[in-house]
C-alpha positions in Angstrom: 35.1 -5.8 15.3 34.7 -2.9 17.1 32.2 -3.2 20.3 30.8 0.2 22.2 31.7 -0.8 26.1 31.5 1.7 29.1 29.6 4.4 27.0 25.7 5.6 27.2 23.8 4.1 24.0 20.4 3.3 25.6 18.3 5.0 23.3 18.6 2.5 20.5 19.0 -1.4 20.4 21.6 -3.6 21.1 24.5 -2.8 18.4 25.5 -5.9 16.7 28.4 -3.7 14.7 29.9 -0.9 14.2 32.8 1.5 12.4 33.7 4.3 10.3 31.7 4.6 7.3 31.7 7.3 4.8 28.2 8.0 3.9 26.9 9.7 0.5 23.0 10.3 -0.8 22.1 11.5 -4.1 21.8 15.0 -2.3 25.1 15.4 -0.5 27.5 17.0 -2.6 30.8 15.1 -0.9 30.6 11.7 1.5 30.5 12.2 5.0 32.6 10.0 7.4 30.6 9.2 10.1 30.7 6.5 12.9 28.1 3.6 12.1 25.7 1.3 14.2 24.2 -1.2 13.2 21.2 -2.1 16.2 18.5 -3.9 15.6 17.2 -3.4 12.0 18.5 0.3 11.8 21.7 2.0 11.2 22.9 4.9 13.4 25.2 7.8 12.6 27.0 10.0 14.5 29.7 12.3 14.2 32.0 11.1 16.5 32.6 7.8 17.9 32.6 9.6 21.7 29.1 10.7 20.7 25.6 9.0 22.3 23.3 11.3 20.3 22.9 10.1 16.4 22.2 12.5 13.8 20.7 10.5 11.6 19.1 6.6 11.1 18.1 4.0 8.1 15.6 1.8 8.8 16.3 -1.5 6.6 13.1 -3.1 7.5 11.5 -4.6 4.0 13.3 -5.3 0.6 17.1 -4.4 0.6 19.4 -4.5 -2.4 23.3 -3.7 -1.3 25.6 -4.4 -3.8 29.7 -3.8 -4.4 30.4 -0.3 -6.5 34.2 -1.0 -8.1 34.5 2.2 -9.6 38.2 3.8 -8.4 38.6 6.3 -5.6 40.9 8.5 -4.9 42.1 5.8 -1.5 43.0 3.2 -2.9 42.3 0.6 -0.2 38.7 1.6 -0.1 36.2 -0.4 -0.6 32.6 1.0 -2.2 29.2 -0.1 -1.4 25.4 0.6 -3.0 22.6 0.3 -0.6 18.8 0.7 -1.3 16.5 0.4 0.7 12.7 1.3 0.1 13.0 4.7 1.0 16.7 5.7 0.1 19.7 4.7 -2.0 22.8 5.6 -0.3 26.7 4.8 -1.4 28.9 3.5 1.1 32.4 3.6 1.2 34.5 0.9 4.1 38.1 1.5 4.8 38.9 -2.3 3.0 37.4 -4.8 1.4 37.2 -7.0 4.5 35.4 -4.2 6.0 32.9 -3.9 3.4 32.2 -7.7 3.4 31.4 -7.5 7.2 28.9 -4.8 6.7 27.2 -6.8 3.7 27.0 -9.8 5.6 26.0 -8.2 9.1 23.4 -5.7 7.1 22.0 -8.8 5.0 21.8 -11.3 8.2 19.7 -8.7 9.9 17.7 -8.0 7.2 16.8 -10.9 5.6 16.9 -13.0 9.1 19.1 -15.8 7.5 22.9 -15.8 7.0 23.9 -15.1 3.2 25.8 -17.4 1.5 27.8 -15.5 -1.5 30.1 -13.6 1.2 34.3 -14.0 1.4 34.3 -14.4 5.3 36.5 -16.7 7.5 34.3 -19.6 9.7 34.5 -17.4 12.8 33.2 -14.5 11.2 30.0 -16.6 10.0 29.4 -17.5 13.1 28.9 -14.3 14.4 26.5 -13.2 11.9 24.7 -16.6 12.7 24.8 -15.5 16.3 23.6 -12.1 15.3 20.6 -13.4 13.2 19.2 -16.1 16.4 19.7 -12.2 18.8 17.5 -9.8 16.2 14.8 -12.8 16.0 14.9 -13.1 19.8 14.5 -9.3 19.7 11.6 -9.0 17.2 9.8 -11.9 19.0 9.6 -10.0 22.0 8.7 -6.8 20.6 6.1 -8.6 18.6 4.9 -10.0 22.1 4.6 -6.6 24.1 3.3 -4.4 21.0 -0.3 -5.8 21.9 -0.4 -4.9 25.6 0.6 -1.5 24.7 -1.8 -0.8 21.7 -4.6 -2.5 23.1 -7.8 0.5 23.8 -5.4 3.2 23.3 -8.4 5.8 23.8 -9.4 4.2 27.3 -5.5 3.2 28.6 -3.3 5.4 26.8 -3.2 9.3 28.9 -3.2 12.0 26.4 0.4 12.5 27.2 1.7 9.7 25.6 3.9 10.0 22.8 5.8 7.3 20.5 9.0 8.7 20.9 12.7 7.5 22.1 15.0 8.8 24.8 16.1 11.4 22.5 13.3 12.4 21.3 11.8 12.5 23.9 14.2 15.5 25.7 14.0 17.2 22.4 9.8 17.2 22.1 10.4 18.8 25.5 13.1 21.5 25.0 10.6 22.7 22.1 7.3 22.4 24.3 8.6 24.0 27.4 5.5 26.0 27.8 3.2 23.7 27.5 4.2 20.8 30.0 7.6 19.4 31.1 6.1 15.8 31.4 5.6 12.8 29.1 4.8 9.3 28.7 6.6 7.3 26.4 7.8 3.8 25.2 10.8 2.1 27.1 13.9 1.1 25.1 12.8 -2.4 24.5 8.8 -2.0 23.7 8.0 -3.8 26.3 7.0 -1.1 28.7 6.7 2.5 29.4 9.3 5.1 31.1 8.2 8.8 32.1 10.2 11.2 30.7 10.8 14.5 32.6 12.3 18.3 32.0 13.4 21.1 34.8 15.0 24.0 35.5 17.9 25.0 37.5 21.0 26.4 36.0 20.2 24.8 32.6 17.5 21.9 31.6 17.8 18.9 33.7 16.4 15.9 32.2 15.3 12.7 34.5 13.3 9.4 32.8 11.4 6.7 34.9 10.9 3.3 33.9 7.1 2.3 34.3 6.7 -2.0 33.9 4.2 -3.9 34.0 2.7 -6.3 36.3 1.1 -9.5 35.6 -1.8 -8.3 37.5 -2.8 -6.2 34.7 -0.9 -3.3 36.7 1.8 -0.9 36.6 4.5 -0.4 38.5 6.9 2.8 39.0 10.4 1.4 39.7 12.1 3.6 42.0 14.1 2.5 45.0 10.7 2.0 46.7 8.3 1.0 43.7 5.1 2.6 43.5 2.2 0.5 42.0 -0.4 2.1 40.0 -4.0 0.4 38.7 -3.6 2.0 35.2 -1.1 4.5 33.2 -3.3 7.4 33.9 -2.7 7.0 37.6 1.3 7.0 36.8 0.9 10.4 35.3 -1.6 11.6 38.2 1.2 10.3 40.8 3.6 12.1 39.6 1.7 15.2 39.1 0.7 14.9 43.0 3.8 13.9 44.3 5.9 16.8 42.8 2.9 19.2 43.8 2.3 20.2 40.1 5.7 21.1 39.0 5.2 18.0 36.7 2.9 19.5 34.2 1.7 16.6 31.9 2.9 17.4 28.0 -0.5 16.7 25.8 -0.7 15.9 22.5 -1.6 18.9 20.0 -4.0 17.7 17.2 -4.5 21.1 15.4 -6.8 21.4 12.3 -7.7 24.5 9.5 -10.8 25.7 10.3 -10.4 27.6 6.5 -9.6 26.2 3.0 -6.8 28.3 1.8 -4.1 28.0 -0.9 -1.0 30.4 -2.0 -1.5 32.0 -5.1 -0.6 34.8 -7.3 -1.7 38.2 -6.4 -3.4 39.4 -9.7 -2.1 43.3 -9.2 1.2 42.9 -8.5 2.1 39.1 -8.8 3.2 38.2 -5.6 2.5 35.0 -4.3 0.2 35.5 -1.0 -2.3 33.2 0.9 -5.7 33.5 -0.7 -8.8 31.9 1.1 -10.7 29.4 -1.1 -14.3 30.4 -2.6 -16.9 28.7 -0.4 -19.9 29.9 -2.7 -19.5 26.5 -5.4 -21.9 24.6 -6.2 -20.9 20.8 -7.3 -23.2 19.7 -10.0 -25.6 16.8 -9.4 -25.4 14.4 -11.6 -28.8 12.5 -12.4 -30.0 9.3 -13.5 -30.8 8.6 -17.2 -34.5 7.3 -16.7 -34.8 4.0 -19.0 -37.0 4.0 -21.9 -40.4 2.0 -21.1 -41.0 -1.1 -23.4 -44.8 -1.4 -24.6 -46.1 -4.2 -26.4 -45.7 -4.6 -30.0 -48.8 -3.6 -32.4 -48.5 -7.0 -34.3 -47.5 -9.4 -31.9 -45.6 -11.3 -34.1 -42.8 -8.4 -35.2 -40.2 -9.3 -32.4 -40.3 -13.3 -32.6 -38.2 -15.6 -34.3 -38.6 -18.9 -36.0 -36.2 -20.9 -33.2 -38.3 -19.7 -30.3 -41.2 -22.5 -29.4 -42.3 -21.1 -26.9 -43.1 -17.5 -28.3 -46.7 -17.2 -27.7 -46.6 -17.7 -23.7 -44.2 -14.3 -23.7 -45.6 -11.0 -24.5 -43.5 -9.2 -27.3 -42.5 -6.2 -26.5 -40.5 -3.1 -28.3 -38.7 0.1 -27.4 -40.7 3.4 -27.4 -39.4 5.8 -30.3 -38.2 9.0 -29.0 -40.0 12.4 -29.9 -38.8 13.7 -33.0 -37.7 16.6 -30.9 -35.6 14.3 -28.9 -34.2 12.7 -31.9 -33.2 15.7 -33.6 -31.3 16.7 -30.5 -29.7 13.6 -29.7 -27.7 11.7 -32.2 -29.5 8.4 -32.9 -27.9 5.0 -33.9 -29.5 3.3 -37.0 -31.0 -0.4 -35.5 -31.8 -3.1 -38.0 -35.6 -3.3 -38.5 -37.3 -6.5 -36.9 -37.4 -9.4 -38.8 -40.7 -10.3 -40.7 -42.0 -13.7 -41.5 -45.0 -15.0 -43.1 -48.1 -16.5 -41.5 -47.8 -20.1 -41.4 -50.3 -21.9 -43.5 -52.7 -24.1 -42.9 -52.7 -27.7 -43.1 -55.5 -28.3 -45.4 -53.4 -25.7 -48.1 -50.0 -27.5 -46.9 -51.6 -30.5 -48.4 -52.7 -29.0 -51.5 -49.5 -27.2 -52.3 -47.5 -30.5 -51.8 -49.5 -32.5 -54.3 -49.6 -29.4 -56.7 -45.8 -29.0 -56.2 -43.8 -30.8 -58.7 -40.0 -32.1 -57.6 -37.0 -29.9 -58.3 -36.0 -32.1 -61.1 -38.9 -31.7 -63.3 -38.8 -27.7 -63.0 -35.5 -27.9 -64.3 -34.9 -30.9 -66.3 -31.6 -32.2 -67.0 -30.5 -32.2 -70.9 -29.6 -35.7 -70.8 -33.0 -37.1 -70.0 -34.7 -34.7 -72.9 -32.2 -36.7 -75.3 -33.2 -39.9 -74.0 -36.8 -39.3 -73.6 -36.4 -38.0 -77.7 -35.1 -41.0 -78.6 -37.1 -43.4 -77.0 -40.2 -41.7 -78.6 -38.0 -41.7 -81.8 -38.0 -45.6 -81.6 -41.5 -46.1 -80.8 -42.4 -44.6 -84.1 -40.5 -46.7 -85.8 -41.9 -49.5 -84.4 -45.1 -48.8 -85.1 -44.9 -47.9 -89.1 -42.7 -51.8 -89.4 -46.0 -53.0 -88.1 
């Protein structure tokens, strides 16, 4: 494996591994060979391996799927690789297949925190990937740790130059913002402090950075060859200001807003597309309520009650109004089913009468059996009585 000794590579992690890899997205035409890091949970690209300044990164925080591509290339001893992450899907290609088994397992361990399994590696080469896994825990543990102490009341600790940025970025942000300071704060390489980032002048742009740590006195110190302690970030950024007698000119953060909706559309006389202001003269319609229909009591109170309901008399029965036949001729209305009807109850006196007057089911409808019977007993008693 090859290790990057004796060479600046500060502005990233520690680099667990790294080697030629040729790179290819969906929107690169040809792959790209380009040296590879792997430090931390992100891999680094540069153009050279003599380089310290990356081009590009992948974060492979979150879900991963890499996977072995065996279609043929034109080398032979090449050995192809798919990797998605959420964000990208780029194809790999490693100079061998022991090369590509390396990356899998080194990508995976850091990853997925744990050492995969279904990888062709010798013993010694699984133990470096356990070794690897118990240094990128370490790492995230302290990162974890020292992310609170720097996020806590941003608005009251952080200064308003303060930018989330690396080494790199950092000299970029102030190549471009030249005019408006030559100063920043920033995070250290590890998270787990701060560093003051600086730009001058004289025969070309002369970058200088500053580490800023913190004391367990809930202070700051700047560590030079004679440390300076501050009480709080802000009075970091006045020191140096002071100090330097304002050639440090603090770098503030630029929160710009529209003051104007506008939009790019197509010029009606000649076509063109041109930026057209937004019409500030709309009203948004209001939408309102529908008011419920009042429910008034029933003319006969008995229209809305129902045989199963005992206790019918203690609630007052109530019905929906009808709407105007105005309304109604507007407004499509639903057909309802009419209340139910039932008759008054009688009372107990005719309850009586009806059940003596009321003859069983069998006699209004006799059966013809018993007719024949009856016939014939009748039959026999008239016989009887003329033998006598």
């Amino acid at each position: 494996m090859n290790r990057r000794q004796g060479r600046p590579f500060s502005m990233v992690p520690h680099c667990y591994y790294e080697g030629y890899l040729e790179k290819r997205s969906f929107k690169d035409k040809k792959s790209r060979k380009l040296w590879t890091c792997l430090c931390g949970n992100t891999l680094y690209f540069f153009n050279d391996k003599r380089d310290t300044d990356y081009i590009e990164k992948m974060d492979l925080t979150g879900p991963i799927t890499i996977t072995d591509d065996n279609t043929v290339d034109y080398n032979l001893d090449a050995a192809k690789l798919n990797l998605q992450t959420k964000d990208s899907d780029i194809k790999f290609s490693a100079p061998n297949a022991e090369a590509r088994e390396l990356w899998k397992g080194f990508i995976q361990s850091v990853s997925e925190l744990s050492v995969p399994s279904m990888l062709n590696l010798l013993p010694g080469q699984m133990l470096m990937l356990e070794e690897v896994v118990k240094k990128e825990k370490e790492r995230l543990r302290n990162v974890q740790q020292s992310s609170p102490s720097i996020d806590v009341e941003p608005a009251k600790e952080m200064p308003d130059c303060f930018h989330p940025v690396s080494r790199t970025e950092a000299e970029l942000l102030l190549e471009r913002q030249s005019s408006r300071g030559n100063l920043l704060l920033r995070p250290n390489r590890n998270c787990t402090g701060f560093a003051i980032s600086t730009r001058e002048e004289m025969n070309g742009p002369i970058f200088k950075h500053y580490l800023v740590s913190r004391k367990q006195d809930n202070g700051f110190t700047i560590e030079v060859d004679t440390p300076v302690a501050c009480a709080s970030l802000h009075d970091v950024v006045v020191y140096f200001s002071e100090a330097t007698e304002g050639a440090l000119i603090p770098l503030a953060r630029e929160e710009t807003y529209e003051q104007n909706i506008s939009y790019i559309g197509l010029d009606n006389e000649n076509g063109e597309k041109r930026v057209r202001g937004a019409s500030m003269h709309l009203t948004l319609p209001t939408q309102q309520p529908k008011p419920a229909l009042p429910r008034v009591p029933s003319e006969d109170g008995e229209e809305n009650v129902y045989v199963n309901n005992s206790h019918h008399k203690d609630f007052p029965v109530e019905r929906l109004l009808e709407p105007d036949n105005k309304t109604a001729g507007k407004s499509q209305k639903t057909p309802t089913p009419a209340p139910r009807k039932f008759p008054p109850s009688p009372s107990p006196a005719a309850a009586s009468r009806s059940t003596h007057t009321r003859e069983p089911r069998w006699r209004t409808h006799p059966d013809p059996h018993v007719q024949t019977i009856s016939e014939l007993r009748q039959r026999f008693e008239k016989k009887a009585k003329c033998a006598d």
